[in-house]
Residue frames as qw, qx, qy, qz and C-alpha x, y, z in Angstrom:
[[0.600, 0.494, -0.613, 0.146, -26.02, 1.34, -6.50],
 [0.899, -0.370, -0.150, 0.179, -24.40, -1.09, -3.95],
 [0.306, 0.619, -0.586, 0.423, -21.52, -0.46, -1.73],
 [0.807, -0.366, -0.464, 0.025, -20.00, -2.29, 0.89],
 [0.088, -0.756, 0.059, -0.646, -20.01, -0.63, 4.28],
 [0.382, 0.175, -0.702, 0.575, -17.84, -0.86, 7.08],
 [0.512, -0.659, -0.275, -0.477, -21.08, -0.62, 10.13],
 [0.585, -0.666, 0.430, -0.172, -18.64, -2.12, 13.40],
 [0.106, -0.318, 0.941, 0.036, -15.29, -4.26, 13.54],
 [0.104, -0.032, 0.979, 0.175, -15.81, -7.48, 11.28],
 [0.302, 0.664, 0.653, -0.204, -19.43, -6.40, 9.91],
 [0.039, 0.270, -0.307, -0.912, -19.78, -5.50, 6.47],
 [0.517, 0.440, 0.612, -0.405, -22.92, -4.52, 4.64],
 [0.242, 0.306, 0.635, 0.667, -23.86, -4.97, 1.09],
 [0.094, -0.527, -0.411, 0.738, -25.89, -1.14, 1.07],
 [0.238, 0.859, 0.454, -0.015, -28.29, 0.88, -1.00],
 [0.131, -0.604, -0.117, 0.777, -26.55, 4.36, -1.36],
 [0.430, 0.886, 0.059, -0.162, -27.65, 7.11, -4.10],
 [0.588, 0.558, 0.197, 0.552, -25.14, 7.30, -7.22],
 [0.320, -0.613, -0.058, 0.720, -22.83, 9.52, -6.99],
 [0.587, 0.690, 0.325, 0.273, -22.80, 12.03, -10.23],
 [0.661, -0.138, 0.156, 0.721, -19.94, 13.76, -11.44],
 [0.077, -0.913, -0.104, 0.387, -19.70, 17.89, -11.28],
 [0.337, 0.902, -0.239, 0.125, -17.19, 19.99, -13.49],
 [0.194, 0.691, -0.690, 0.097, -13.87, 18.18, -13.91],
 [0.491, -0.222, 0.795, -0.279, -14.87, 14.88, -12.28],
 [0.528, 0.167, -0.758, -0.344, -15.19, 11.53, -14.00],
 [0.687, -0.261, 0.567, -0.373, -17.46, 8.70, -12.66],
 [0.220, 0.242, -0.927, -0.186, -15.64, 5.06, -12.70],
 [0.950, -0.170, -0.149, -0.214, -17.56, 1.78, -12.58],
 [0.229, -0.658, 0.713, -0.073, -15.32, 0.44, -10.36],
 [0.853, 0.268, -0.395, -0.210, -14.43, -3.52, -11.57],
 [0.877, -0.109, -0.413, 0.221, -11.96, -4.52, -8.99],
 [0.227, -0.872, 0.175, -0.397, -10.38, -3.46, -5.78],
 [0.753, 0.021, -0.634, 0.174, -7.62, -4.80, -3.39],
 [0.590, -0.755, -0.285, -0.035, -7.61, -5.19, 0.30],
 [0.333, 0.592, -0.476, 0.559, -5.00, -3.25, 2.05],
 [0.471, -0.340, -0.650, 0.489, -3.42, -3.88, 5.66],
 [0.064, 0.095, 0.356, -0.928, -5.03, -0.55, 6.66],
 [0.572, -0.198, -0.367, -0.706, -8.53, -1.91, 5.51],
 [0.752, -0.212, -0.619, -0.081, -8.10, -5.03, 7.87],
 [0.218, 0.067, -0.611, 0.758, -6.93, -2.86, 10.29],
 [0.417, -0.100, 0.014, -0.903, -10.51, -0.88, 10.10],
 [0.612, -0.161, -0.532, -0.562, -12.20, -3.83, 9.65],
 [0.717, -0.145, -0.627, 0.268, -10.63, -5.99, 12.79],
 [0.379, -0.079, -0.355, 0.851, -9.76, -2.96, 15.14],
 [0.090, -0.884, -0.395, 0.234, -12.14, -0.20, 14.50],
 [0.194, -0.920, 0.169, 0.296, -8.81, 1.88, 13.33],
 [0.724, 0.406, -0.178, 0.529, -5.43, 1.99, 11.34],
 [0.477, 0.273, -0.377, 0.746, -2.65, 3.34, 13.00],
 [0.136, -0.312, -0.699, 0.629, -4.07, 6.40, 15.03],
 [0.354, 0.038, -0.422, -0.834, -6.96, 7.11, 12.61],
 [0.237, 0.290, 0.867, -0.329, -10.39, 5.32, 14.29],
 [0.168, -0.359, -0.586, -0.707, -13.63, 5.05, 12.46],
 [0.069, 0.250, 0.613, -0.746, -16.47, 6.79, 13.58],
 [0.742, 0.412, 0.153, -0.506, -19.85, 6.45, 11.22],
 [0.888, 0.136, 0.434, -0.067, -20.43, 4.16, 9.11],
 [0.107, 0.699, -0.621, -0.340, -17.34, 4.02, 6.09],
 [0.817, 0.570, -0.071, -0.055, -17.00, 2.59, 2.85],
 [0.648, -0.419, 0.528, 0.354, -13.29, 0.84, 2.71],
 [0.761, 0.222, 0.404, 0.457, -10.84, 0.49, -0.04],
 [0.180, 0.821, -0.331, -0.430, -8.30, 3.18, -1.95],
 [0.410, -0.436, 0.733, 0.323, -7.09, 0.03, -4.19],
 [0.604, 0.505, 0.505, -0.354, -9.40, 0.18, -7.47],
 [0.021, -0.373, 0.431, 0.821, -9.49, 0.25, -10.86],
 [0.411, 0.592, 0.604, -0.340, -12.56, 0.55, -13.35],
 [0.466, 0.185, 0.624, 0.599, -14.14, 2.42, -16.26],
 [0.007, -0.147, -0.204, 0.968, -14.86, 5.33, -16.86],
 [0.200, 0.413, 0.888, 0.031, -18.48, 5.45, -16.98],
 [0.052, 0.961, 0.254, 0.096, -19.36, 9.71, -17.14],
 [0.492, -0.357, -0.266, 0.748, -18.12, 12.82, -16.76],
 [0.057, 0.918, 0.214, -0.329, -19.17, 16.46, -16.12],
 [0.299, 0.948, -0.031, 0.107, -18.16, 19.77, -17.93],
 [0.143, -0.886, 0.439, -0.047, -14.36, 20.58, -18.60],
 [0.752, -0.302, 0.583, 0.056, -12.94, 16.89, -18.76],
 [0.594, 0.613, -0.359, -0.378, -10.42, 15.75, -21.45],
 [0.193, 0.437, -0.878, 0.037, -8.19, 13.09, -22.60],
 [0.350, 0.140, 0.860, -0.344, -10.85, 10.19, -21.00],
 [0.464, -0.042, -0.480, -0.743, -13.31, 8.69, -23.11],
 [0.773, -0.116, 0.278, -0.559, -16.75, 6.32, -21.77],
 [0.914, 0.341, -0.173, -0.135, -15.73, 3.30, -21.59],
 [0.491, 0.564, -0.562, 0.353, -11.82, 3.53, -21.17],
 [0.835, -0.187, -0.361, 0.371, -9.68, 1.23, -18.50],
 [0.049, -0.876, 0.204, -0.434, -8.67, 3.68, -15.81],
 [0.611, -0.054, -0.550, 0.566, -6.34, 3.37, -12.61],
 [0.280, -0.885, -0.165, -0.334, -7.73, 5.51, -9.61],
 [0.352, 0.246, -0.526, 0.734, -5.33, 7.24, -7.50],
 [0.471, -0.675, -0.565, 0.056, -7.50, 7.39, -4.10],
 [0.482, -0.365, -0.134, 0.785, -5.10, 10.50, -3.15],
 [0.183, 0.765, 0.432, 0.441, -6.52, 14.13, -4.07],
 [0.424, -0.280, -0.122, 0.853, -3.96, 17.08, -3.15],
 [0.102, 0.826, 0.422, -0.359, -5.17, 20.47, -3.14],
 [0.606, 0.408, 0.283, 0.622, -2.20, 21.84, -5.13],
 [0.118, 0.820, -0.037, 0.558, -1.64, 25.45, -2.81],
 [0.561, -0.813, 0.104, -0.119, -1.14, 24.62, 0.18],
 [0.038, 0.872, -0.489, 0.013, 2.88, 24.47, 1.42],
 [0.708, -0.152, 0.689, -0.013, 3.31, 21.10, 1.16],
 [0.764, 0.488, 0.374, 0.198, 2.02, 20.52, -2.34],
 [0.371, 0.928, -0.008, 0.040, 3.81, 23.77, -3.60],
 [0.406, -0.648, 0.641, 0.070, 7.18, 22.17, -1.62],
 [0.580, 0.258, -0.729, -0.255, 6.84, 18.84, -3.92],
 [0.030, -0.142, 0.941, -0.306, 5.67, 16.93, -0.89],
 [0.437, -0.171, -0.047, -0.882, 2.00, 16.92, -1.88],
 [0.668, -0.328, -0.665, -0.057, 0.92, 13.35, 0.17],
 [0.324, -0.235, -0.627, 0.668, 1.46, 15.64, 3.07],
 [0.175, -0.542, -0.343, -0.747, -1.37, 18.04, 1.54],
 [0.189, 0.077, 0.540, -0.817, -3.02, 19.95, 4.55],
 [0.483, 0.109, 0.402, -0.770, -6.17, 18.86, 2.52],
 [0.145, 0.008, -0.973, -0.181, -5.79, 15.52, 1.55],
 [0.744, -0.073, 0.393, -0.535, -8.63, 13.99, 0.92],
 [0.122, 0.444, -0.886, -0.056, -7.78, 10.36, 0.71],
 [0.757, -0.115, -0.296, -0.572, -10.28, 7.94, -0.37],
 [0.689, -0.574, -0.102, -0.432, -11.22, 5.72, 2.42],
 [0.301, 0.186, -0.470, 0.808, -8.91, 7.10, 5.16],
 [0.295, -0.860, -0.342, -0.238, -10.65, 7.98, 8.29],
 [0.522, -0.029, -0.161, 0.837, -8.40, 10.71, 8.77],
 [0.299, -0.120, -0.017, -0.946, -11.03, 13.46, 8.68],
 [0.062, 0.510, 0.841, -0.169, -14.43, 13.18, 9.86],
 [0.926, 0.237, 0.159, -0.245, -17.07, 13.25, 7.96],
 [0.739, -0.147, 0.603, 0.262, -14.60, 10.25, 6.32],
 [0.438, 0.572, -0.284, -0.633, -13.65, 9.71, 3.02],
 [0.855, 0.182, 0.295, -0.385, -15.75, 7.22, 1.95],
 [0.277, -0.459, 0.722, 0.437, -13.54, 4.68, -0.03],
 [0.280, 0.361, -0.721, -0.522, -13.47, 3.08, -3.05],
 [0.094, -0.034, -0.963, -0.251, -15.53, -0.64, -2.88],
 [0.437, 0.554, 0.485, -0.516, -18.79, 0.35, -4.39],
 [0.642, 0.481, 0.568, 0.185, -20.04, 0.29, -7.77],
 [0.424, 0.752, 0.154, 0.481, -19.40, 3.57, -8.75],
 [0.628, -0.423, -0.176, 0.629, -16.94, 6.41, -7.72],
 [0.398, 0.868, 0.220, 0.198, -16.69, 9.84, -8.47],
 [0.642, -0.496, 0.089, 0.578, -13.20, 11.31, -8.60],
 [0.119, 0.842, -0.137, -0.508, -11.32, 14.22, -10.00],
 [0.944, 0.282, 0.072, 0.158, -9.88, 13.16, -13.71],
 [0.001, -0.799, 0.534, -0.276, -6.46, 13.90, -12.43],
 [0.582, -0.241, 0.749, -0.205, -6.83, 10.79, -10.09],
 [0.876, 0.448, 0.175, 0.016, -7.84, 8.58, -13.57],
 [0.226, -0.543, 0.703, 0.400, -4.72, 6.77, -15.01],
 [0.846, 0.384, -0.219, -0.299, -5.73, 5.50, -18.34],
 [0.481, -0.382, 0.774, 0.153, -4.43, 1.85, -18.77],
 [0.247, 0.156, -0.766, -0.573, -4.65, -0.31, -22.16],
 [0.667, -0.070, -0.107, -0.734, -7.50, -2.49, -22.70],
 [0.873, 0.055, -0.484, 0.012, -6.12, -6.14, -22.25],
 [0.315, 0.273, -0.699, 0.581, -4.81, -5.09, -18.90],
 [0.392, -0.464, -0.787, 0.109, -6.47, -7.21, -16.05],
 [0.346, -0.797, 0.008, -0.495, -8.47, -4.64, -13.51],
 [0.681, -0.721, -0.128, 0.008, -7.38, -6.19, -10.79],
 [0.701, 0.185, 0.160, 0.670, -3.79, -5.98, -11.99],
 [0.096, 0.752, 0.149, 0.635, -4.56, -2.20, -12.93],
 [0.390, -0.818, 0.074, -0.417, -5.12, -1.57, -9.15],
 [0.823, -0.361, -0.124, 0.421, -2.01, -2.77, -7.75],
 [0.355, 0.450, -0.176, 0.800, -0.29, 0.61, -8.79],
 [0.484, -0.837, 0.060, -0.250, -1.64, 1.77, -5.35],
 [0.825, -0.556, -0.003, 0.103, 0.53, -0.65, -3.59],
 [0.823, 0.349, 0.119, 0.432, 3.23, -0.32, -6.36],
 [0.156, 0.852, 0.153, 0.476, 3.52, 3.03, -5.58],
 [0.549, -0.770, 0.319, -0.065, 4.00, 3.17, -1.86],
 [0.851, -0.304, 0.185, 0.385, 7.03, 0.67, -2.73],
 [0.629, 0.459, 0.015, 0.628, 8.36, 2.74, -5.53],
 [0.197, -0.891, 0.188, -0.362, 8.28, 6.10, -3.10],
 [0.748, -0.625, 0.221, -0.009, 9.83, 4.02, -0.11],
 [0.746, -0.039, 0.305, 0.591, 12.87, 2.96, -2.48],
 [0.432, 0.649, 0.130, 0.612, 13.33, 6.02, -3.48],
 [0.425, -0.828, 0.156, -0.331, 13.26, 7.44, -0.18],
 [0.899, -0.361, 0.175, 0.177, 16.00, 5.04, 0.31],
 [0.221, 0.776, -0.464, -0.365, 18.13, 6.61, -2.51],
 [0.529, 0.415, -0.711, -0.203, 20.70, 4.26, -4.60],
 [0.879, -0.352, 0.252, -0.198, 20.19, 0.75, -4.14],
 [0.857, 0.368, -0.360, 0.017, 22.57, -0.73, -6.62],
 [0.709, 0.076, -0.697, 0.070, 24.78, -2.81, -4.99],
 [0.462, -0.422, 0.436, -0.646, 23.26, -2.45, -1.34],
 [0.396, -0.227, -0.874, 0.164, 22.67, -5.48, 0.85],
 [0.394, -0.264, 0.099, -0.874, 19.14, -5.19, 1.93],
 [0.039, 0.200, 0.910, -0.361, 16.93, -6.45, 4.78],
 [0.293, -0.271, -0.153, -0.904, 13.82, -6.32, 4.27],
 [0.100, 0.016, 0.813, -0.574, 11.07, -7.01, 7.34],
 [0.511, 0.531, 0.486, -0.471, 7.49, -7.98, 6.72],
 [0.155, -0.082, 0.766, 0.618, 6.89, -10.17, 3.77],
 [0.373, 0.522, 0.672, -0.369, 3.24, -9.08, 3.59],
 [0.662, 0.543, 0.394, 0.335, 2.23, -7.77, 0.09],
 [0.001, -0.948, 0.273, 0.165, 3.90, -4.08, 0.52],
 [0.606, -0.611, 0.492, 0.131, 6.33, -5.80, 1.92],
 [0.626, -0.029, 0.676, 0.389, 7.01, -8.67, -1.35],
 [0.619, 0.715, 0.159, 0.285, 6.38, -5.79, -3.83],
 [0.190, -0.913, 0.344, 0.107, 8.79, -3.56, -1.95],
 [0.709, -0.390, 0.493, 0.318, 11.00, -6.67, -2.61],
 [0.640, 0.623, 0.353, 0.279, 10.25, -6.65, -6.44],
 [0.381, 0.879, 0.113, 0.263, 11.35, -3.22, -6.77],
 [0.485, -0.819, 0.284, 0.117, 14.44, -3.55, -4.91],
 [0.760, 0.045, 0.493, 0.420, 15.70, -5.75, -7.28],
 [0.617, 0.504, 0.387, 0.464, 15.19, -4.00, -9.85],
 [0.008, -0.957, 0.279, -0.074, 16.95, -0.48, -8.41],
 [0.335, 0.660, -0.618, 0.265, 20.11, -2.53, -8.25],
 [0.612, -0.639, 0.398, -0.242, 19.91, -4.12, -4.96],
 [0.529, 0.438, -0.727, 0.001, 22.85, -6.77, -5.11],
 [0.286, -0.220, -0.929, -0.083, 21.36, -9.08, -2.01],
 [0.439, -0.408, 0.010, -0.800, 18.23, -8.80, -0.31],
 [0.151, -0.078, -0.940, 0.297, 17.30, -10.98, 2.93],
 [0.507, -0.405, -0.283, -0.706, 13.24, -11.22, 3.81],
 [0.149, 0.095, -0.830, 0.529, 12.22, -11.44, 7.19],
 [0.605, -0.269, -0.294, -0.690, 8.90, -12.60, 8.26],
 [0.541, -0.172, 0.719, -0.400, 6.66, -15.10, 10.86],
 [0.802, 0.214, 0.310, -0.464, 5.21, -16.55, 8.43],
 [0.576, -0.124, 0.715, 0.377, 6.62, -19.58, 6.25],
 [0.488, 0.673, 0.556, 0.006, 3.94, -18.82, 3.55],
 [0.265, 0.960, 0.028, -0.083, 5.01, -15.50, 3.04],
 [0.524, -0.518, 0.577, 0.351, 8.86, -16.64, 2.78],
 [0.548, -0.103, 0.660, 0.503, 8.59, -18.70, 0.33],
 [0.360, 0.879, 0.304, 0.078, 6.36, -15.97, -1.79],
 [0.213, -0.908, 0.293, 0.210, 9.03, -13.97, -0.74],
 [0.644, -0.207, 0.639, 0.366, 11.93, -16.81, -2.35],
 [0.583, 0.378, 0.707, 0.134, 10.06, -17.13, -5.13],
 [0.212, 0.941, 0.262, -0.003, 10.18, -13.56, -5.92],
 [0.487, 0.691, -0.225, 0.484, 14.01, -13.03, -6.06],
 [0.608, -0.721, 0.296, -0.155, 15.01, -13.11, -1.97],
 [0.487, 0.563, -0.653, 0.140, 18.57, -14.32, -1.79],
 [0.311, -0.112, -0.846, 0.419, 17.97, -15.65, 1.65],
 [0.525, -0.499, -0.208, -0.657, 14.73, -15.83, 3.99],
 [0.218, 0.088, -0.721, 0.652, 14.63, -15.69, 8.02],
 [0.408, -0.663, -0.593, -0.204, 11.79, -16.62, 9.89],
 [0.186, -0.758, 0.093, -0.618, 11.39, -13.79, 12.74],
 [0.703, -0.688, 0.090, -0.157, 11.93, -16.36, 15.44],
 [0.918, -0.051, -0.101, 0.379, 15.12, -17.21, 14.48],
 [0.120, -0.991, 0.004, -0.060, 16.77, -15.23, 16.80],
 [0.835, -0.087, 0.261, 0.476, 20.27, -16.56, 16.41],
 [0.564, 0.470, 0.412, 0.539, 20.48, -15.41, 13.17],
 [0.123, 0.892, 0.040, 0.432, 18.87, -11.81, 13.49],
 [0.406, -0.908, 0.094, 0.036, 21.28, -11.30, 16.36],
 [0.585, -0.093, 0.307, 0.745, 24.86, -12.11, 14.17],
 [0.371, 0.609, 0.362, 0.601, 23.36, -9.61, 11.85],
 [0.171, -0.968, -0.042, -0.181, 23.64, -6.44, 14.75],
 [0.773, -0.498, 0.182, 0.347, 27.20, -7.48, 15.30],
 [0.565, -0.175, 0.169, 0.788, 30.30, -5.50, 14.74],
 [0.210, 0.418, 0.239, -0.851, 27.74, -2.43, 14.61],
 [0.567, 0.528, -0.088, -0.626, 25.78, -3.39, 11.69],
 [0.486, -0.044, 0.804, 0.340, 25.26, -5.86, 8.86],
 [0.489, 0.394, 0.605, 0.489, 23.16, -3.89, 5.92],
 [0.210, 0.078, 0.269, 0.937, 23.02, -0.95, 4.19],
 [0.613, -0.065, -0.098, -0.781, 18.97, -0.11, 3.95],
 [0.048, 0.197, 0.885, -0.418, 16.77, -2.13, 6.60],
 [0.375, -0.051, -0.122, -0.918, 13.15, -1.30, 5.27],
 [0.115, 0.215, 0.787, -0.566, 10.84, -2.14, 7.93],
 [0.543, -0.073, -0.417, -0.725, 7.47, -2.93, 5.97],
 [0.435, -0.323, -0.839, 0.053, 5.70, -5.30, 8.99],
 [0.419, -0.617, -0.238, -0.622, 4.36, -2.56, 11.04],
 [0.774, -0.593, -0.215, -0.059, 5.53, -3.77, 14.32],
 [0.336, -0.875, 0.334, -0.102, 7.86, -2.16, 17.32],
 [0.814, -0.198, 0.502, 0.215, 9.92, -5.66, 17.23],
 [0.715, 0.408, 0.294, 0.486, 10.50, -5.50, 13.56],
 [0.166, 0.949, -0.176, 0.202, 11.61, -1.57, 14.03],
 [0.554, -0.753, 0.353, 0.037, 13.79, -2.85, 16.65],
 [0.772, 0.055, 0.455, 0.440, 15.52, -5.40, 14.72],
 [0.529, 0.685, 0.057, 0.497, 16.12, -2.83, 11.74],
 [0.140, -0.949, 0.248, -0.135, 17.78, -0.24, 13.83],
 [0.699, -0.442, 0.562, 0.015, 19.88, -3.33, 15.77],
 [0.811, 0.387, 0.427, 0.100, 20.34, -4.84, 12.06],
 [0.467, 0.857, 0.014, 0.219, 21.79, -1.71, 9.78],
 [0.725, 0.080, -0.217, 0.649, 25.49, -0.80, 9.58],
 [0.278, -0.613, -0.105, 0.733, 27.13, 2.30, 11.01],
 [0.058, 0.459, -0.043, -0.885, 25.64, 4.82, 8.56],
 [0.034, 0.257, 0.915, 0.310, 23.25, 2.74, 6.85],
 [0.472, -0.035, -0.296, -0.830, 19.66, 3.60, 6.11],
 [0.154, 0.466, 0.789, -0.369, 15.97, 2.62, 8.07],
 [0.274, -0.061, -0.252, -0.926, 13.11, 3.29, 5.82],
 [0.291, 0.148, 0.654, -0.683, 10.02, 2.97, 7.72],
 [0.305, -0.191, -0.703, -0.613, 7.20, 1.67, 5.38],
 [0.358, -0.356, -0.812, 0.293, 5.41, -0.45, 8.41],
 [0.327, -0.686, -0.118, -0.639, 2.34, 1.59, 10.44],
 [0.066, 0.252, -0.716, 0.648, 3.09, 1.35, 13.72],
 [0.432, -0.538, -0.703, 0.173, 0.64, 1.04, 16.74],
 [0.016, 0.849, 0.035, 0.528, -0.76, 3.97, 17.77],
 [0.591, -0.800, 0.104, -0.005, 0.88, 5.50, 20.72],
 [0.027, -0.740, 0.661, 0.121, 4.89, 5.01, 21.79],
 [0.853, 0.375, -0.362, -0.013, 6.44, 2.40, 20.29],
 [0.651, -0.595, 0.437, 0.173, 9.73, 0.50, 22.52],
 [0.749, 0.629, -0.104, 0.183, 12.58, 0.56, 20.37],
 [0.844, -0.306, -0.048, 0.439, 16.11, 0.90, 20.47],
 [0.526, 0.770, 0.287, 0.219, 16.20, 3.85, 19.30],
 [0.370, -0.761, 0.354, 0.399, 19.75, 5.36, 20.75],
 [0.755, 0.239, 0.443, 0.420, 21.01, 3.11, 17.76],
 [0.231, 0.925, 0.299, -0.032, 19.99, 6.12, 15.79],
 [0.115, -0.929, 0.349, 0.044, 22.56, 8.74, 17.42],
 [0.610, -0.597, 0.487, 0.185, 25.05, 5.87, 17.98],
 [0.685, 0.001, 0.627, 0.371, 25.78, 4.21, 14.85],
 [0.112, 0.467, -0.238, -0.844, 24.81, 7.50, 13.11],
 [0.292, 0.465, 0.765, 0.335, 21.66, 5.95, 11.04],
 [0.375, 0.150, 0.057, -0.913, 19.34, 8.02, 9.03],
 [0.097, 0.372, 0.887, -0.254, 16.32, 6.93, 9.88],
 [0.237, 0.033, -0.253, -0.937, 13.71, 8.29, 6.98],
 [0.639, 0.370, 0.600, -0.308, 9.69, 7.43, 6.86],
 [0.043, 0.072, -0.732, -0.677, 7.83, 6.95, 4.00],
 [0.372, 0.417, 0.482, -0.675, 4.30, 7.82, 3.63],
 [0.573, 0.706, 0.356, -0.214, 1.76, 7.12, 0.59],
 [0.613, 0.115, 0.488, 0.611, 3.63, 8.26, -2.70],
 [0.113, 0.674, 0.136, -0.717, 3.71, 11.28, -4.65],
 [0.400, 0.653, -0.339, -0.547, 4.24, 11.19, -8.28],
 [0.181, -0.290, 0.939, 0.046, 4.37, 7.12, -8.21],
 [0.635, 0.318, 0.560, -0.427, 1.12, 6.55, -8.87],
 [0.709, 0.670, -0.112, -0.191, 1.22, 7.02, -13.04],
 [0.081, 0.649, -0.755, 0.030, 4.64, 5.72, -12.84],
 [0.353, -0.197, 0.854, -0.328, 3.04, 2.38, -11.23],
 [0.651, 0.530, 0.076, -0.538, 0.47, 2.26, -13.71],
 [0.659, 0.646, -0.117, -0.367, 2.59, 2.14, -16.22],
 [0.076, 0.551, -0.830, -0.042, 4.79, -0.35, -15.08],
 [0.600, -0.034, 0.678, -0.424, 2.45, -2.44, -14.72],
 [0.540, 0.676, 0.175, -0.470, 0.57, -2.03, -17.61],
 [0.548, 0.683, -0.418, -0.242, 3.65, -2.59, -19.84],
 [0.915, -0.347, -0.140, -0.148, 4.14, -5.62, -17.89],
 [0.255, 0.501, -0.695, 0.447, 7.88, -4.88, -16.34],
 [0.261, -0.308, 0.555, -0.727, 6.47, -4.96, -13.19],
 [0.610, -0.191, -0.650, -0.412, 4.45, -8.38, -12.92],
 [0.299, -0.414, 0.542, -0.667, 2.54, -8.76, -9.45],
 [0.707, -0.115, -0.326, -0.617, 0.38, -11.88, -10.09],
 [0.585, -0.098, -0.758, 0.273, 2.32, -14.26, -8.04],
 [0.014, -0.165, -0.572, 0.804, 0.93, -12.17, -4.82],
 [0.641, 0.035, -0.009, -0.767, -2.61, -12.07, -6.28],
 [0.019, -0.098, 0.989, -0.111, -3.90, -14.87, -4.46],
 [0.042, 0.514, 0.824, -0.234, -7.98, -14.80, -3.76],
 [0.163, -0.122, -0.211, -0.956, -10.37, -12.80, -5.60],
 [0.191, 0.444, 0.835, -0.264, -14.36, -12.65, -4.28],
 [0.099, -0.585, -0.483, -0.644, -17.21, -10.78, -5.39],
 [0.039, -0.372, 0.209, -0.903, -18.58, -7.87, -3.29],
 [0.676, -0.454, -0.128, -0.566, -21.26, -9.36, -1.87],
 [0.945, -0.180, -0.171, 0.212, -19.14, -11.89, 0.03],
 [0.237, 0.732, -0.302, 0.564, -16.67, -9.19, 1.33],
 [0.587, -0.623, 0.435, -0.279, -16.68, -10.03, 5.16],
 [0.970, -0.032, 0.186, 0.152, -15.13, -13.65, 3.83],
 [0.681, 0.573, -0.130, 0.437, -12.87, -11.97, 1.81],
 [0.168, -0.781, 0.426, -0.423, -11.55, -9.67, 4.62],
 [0.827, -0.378, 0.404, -0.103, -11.08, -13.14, 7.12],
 [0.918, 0.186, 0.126, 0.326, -9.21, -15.18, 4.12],
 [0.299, 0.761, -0.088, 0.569, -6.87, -11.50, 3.65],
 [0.480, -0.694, 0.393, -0.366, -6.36, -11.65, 7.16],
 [0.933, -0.190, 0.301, 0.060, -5.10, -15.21, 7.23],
 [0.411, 0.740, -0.483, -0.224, -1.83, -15.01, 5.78],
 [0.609, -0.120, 0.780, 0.081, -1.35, -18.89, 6.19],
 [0.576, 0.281, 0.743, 0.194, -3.25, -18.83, 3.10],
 [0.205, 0.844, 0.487, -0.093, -3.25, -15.89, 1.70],
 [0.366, -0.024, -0.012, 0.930, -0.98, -12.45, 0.11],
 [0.290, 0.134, -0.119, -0.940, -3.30, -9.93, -1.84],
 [0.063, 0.459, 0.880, 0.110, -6.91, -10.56, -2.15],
 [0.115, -0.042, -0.249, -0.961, -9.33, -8.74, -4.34],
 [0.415, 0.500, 0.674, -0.352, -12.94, -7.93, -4.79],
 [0.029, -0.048, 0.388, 0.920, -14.82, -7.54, -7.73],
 [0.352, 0.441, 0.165, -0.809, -17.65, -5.34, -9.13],
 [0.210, 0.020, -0.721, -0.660, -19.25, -6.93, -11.96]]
């Protein structure tokens, strides 16, 4: 089979590798479509995400969804053939994390291509995949693949608004209109949020960001603006910082009211960050992360799936696998660009 392999910053290969075949309890998908995530273009442009660095050669993508194509001894409820979602997240289910309800902090995640461990775990854009059928979300049959595999991203926004608690009427900033970012907006609306401002560099992603239910959009250099909005200690309720950069933490801390809510979505840079981060103590925020998702994943599915949750205006560029280094450069250009997929046919 073919997969396409991450060999050194901005060099992927279209690769040989042996089939993978599927043991007791494991289903193998034909994967059909996959989307790029900002921690794939981090690997691909950097060598790294956050403070996770590749070191042998690694297979990219945890954003997939496919069909089920086998499976070994012990597997129900999945038939050959059937439309699956793949959670890329496999908790061990003993260790004091999972047994706490926190199980994306498993002690032995293995998280499909993450190079958080070494040997890696090899990710998801290759023809075939073997994964536990736990990680298979069945989806109907008239629902697009590439569509199917936005409950990854869907997820990390439903966890992060829930790690924000109630939104209904909250006035909410939200920083970095990249795609997290303009589904994180989607699903603010719909927890209640009564207005939401998007803050970005980029015009493009504004007006994706308008177009999606923003009540008002602020380019990042207008620094007027973000500086009425840290006067008289604060101007919203939940700041959720979903651009990944020390500036855009700074502005949410400088940005939320006295006892308002910062929900970290955004990977930093590895190392210390410069922030303002007395704010914290002084204006008495709570300042919560938000990491991967835990029980969002079938939840994202099936909003999708039953089409509440409609993401296509951010599905912008789809290639075929063999043309995957173009697709990573046009996914990296967000002049022209939100979500962009590959597919496996």
């Amino acid at each position: 089979m073919l997969a396409a392999v991450l060999h050194e910053p901005k060099l992927i290969r279209i690769d040989e590798v042996e089939p993978p075949q599927p043991g007791a309890g494991q289903v193998r998908v034909r994967v059909r479509a996959g989307g790029i995530c900002g921690s794939d273009l981090s690997y691909y442009f950097k060598g790294k995400s956050g403070d996770f660095a590749v070191r042998e050669p690694f297979v990219l993508g945890h954003e997939v969804a496919g069909e089920v194509d086998s499976f070994g001894a012990d597997v129900t409820g999945l038939s050959v053939g059937q439309r699956v979602a793949v959670n890329p997240g496999l908790n061990c289910g003993v260790c004091k994390y999972c047994v706490s309800g926190m199980p994306n902090h498993c002690l032995n995640m293995r998280f499909m291509g993450s190079a958080s461990t070494f040997p890696h775990t090899q990710g998801m854009f290759r023809q075939y995949i073997v994964v536990a059928a736990r990680q298979c979300v069945p989806v109907p049959a008239g629902v697009d693949f590439a569509q199917a595999s936005m409950a990854e991203p869907l997820a990390v926004a439903l966890h992060a608004v829930r790690q924000a608690g109630s939104l209904v009427g909250a006035k909410v900033l939200l920083i970095g209109c990249g795609p997290i970012g303009c589904i994180l907006l989607t699903v603010a609306r719909r927890a209640g949020a009564h207005r939401v401002v998007a803050m970005d560099l980029s015009d493009k992603a504004l007006q994706i960001a308008q177009s999606l239910g923003a009540d008002q959009t602020v380019n990042a250099v207008d620094g007027a603006t973000i500086n009425t909005w840290a006067e008289q200690r604060g101007t919203f309720d939940v700041v959720i910082e979903a651009s990944g950069s020390p500036a855009g933490l700074d502005t949410a801390l400088r940005s939320v009211r006295a006892g308002g809510t910062v929900i970290q979505v955004g990977n930093l840079p590895a190392g210390q960050s410069p922030v303002a981060a007395n704010f914290v103590m002084a204006k008495e925020i709570r300042y919560q992360g938000s990491f991967r998702f835990t029980d969002e994943y079938a939840v994202a599915a099936e909003e999708i799936a039953s089409g509440k949750v409609d993401l296509r205006p951010i599905m912008t560029h789809a290639f075929a696998m063999a043309e995957a280094n173009e697709a990573f450069e046009v996914a990296h250009d967000r002049s022209q660009s939100m979500k962009v997929h590959l597919n496996f046919d």
